[in-house]
C-alpha angles and dihedrals in degrees: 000000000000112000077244089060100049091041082061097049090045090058093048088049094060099042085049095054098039084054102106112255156135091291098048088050093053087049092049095039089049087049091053099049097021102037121219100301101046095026089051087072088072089055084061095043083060095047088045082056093043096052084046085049098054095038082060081052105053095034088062100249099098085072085058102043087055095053095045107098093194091051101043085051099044087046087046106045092045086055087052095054100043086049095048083047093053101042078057094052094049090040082062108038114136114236124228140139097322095162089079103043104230107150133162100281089227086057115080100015109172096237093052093046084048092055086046100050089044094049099045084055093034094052093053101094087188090061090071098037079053103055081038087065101031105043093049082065101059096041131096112222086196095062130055104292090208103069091045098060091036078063096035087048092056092035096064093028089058096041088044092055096048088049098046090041089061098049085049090052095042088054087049102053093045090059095052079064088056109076092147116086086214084062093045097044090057087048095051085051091047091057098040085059098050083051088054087049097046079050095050094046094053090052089070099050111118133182120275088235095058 
């Protein structure tokens, strides 16, 4: 891979994670109820499932997971129905003083915002038809495959994490401005139903063969 190819690739990474999504409303959500520190753990649990994502890729199987009707429906559907979970969840959080950060220590546990963040990547089928369609354009057949995805794997892990960082951060710092439950209760709600439409966009996600 030329400087000029991976330049290329670095600029499609940012304007791919900055695109909203599923993964940008976890790490938001997480930022609102978590704070910074806890709710950046989700951010992780994405980039686990992104890395999973690419190494299905680049083994081959990601071409026949995205031509398998049953396990692009099973994948999706199971997506659907966490995001639908989690817009509830947060629909439903309680309010409370989220400026200081004193949550219930069994809530927000790094390795539960991790699985979050990793099923809430991992469940989205189009992720990895995706990366099946984008990464074949930025690679040299004429030179070792392996290096080139290792760098393609830590370019848009690295971009991702910034970016989610910074939606993470951004939702922290907004609830530190909401100090009435009536204001964190909208906001909660705000967030549930992003999660609903995440969900609802993702239902009508098809294969690109059919």
């Amino acid at each position: 891979m030329t400087q000029t190819t991976w330049f290329a690739f670095f600029i499609a990474c940012w304007v791919i994670s900055l695109s909203p999504g599923a993964g940008a409303i976890a790490s938001m959500s997480s930022g609102l109820s978590f704070g910074f520190r806890r709710g950046f753990w989700n951010a992780i649990g994405l980039q686990i499932a992104l890395l999973l994502q690419i190494a299905i890729v680049a083994a081959g199987v990601g071409a026949i997971l995205a031509t398998s009707e049953i396990a692009f429906a099973i994948i999706k559907w199971f997506g659907v129905a966490y995001l639908l979970y989690l817009g509830w969840k947060q629909w439903m959080a309680p309010t409370g003083d989220f400026a200081t950060e004193n949550v219930d220590p069994r809530r927000g546990r790094p390795a539960a915002l991790m699985l979050r963040g990793f099923i809430v990547n991992a469940s989205n089928p189009k992720a990895i038809v995706f990366i099946l369609a984008v990464l074949p354009q930025f690679l040299d057949s004429t030179r070792p495959l392996l290096p080139q995805y290792l760098t393609m794997a830590i370019t848009m892990v690295v971009v991702d994490l910034v970016v989610m960082a910074g939606y993470t951060g951004l939702a922290a710092r907004v609830l530190r401005l909401l100090r009435a439950p009536g204001q964190q209760r909208l906001l909660n709600r705000i967030f549930g139903g992003l999660f609903g439409a995440a969900a609802a966009l993702l239902a009508t996600v098809r294969q690109a063969t059919q």
